[in-house]
N, C-alpha and C positions, 0 to 999 in steps of 0.2 A: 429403474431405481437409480437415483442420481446420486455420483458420489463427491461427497464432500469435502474430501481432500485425499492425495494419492501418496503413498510413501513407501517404502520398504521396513519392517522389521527385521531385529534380529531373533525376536521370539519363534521357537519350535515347539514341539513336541514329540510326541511318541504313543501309538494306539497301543491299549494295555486289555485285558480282560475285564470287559465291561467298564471300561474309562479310558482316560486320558491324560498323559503327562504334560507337561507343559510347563518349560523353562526360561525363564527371563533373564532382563540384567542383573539382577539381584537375587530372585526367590523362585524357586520352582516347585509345581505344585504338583498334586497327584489329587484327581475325580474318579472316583469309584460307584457306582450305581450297584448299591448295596441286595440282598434279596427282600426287603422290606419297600424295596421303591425307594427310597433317600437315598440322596446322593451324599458321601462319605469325601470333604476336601482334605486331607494333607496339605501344610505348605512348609518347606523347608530354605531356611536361606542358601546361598550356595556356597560351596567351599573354594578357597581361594590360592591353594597347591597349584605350586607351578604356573602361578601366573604369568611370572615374565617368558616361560615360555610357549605359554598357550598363544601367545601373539605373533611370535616369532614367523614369518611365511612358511612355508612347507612344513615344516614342524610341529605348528599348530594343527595340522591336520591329524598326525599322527595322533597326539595328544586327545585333540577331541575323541577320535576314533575310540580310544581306549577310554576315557570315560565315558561315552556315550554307551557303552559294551556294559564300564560296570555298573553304570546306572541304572539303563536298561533291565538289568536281571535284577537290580532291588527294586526297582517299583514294580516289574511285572510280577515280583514275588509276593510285595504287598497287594496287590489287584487280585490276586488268585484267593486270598485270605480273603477280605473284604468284601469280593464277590459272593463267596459260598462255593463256590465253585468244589464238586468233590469228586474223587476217580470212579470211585461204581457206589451205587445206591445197595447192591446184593450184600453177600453175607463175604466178609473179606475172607482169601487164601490164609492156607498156612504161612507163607511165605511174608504178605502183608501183614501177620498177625505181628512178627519176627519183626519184621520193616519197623512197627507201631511200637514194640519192647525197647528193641535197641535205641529210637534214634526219637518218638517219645511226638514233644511237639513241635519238632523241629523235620520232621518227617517230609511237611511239603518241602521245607529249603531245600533239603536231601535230592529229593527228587528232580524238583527243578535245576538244582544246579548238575547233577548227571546228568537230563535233559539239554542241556547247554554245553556239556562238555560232547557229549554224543552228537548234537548240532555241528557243533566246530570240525570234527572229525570225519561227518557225513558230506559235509561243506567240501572239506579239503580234497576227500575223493571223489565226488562230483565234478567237482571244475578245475580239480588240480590234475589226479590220477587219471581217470575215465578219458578226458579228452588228450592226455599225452600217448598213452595208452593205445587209445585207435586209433592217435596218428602216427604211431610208430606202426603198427600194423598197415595198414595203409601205403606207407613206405615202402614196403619191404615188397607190396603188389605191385607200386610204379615205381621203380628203379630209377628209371631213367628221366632226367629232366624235371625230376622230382626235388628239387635243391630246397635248403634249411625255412630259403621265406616262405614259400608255397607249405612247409610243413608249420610252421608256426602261424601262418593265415587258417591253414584247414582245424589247428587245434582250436583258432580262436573261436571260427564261427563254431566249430563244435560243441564249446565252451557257450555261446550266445544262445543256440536251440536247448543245450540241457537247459539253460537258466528261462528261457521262456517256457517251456516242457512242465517244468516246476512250479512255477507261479501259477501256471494254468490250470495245474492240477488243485496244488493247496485250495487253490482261490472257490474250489469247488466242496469244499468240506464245512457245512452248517458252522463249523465254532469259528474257524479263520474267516469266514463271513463274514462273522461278527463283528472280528476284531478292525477286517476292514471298512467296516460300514463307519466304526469308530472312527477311524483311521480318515475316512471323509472329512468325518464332522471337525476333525484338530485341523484340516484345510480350511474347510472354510470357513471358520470360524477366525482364523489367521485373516483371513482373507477380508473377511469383513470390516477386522481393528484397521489393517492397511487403510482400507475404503475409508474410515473414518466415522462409518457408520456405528449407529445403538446395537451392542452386543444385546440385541434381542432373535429370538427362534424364529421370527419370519424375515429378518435380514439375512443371517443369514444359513440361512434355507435355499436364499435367493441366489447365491454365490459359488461357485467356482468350489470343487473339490482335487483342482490338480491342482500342486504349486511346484515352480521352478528347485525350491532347494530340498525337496522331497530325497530322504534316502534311498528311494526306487532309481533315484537323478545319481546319484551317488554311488550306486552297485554299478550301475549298467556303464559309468564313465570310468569303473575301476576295471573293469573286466574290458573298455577300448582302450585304456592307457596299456595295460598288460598285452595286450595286442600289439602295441606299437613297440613299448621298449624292449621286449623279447626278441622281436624283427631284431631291433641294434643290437642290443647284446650277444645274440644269438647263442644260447647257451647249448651245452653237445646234449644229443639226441641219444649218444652212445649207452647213458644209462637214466634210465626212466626215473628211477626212484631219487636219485643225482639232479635232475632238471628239475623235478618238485620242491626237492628241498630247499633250491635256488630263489623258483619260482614263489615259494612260502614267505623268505627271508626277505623277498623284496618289495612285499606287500603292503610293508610302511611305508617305502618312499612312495610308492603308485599311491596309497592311500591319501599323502600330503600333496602328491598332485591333484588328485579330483579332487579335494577341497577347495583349494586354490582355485579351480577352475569352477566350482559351482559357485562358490564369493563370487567371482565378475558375472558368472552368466547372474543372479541372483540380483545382481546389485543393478543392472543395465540394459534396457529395454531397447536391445539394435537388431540388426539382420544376424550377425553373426551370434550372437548371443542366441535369438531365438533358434539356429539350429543347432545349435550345442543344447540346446535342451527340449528339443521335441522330441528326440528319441524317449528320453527318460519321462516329460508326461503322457508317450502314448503308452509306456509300459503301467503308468500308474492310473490304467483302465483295467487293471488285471491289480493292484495292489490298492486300490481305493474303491471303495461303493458310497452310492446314495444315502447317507443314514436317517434315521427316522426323528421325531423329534426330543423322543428322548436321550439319545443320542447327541444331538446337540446342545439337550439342558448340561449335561452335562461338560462338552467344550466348554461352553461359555464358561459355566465354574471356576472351571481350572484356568481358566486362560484370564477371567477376572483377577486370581489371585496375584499373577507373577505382574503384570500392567504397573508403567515406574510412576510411581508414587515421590518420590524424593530427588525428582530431575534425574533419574540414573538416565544415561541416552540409550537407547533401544535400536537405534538405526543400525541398520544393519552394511 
């Protein structure tokens, strides 16, 4: 397949329950693959809070971070509706009945956003708690010549196996399948508008389901920056729940650095670019699948909607 002209955008997305988000310069859209077969477009324009800081270098990364967070849970909340998607087909508990009185039709938001907040928490002690945790124990077995970098290198890798442990697991569950098989199709489906090619299902079909600015890219270069500036900083080991809290607090600025650094690798096809990001597309062998092709009727949808229309530049 020959392609027709090569570029980078700035368009992403996000794999949702049974669809895809997809954000442009202007408008971002939301495809939902309804239980009828129809695909269900959303398109919203975007909001334009904090512009002049969203540009700002490092800063803007934070910023994205936190909208992409809140974004994130209101589309995957409309994807869950849209879908049909429901908790048990059986006859509901008491408890569910309770759940359904009090809180009515607002019940899935309920739910999803406790889901979210129990993410965040599960998150923090996974790769916050857990790896300081048994590397203070750890510690306390090599005394000797055991110094702070060797302690904060043993957290990190141990920090790096929980998070592949994890992915490896989820990736194995029939529904996050799913989600990533989706999660494909908003690749290459990106991939294909770069190429310049016809947003049609056997283009791309044809194309690439890893890309460079992949949030996978993104996790895995925030958990090597925390590696590194932990080394510097080297915060006391003396109390575990104390280095957390540090380690938490300093999450934005790590965050505005991996942005920053996924911009250049993103933007710039060199040596050194490509291995700042081969770690992060081999990891997204484990967060992206092959999708089918309804799966990509659906990219294309979404990803038609947000496409600039009124010269907005796109470049990324």
């Amino acid at each position: 397949m020959k392609e027709k002209c090569c570029f980078k955008t700035s368009i992403g997305g996000q794999a949702l329950i049974e669809g895809i988000m997809m954000k442009g310069p202007s408008k971002t859209s939301v495809a939902v693959r309804t239980p009828d077969g129809s695909i269900d477009v959303k398109t919203e324009n975007n909001k334009t809070k904090l512009k002049t800081l969203r540009k700002i270098p490092f800063i803007r990364g934070i910023f994205n971070m936190i909208f992409s967070l809140t974004e994130g849970y209101k589309y995957l909340n409309y994807s869950i509706e849209k879908s049909g998607l429901e908790l048990e087909d059986e006859e509901p508990s008491k408890f569910e009945k309770w759940l359904t009185k009090v809180f009515g039709d607002n019940l899935t938001k309920v739910v999803v956003v406790i889901g979210s907040v129990l993410g965040v928490a599960l998150s923090l002690f996974l790769f916050m708690f857990i790896p300081s945790f048994i590397t203070s124990l750890l510690s306390k077995l090599f005394k000797e010549g055991y110094t702070d970098f060797l302690k904060t290198l043993t957290e990190g890798i141990i920090k790096m196996i929980i998070f592949l442990c994890y992915m490896a697991s989820v990736s194995l569950m029939e529904d996050i399948k799913r989600v990533f098989m989706y999660h494909g199709a908003e690749h290459k489906s990106i991939h294909c508008y770069e190429k310049g090619l016809d947003l049609t299902v056997e283009n791309v079909r044809e194309c690439s389901r890893f890309h460079k600015r992949c949030g996978t890219s993104f996790i895995f270069l925030v958990l090597l920056i925390s590696i590194v500036l932990f080394s510097v900083l080297n915060i006391t080991w003396g109390n575990i729940l104390f280095r957390v809290l540090i380690k938490t607090l300093c999450l934005p600025l790590i965050a505005g650095i991996a942005f920053e650094i996924i911009k250049i690798a993103g933007r710039f096809d060199n040596f050194i670019t490509d291995i700042i990001s081969a770690p992060g597309l081999y990891l997204q062998r484990l967060t992206t699948k092959e999708p089918d092709d309804s799966m990509i009727e659906v990219a294309i949808e979404a990803l038609k909607e947000v496409l600039p229309e009124k010269g907005e530049d796109d470049k990324w």
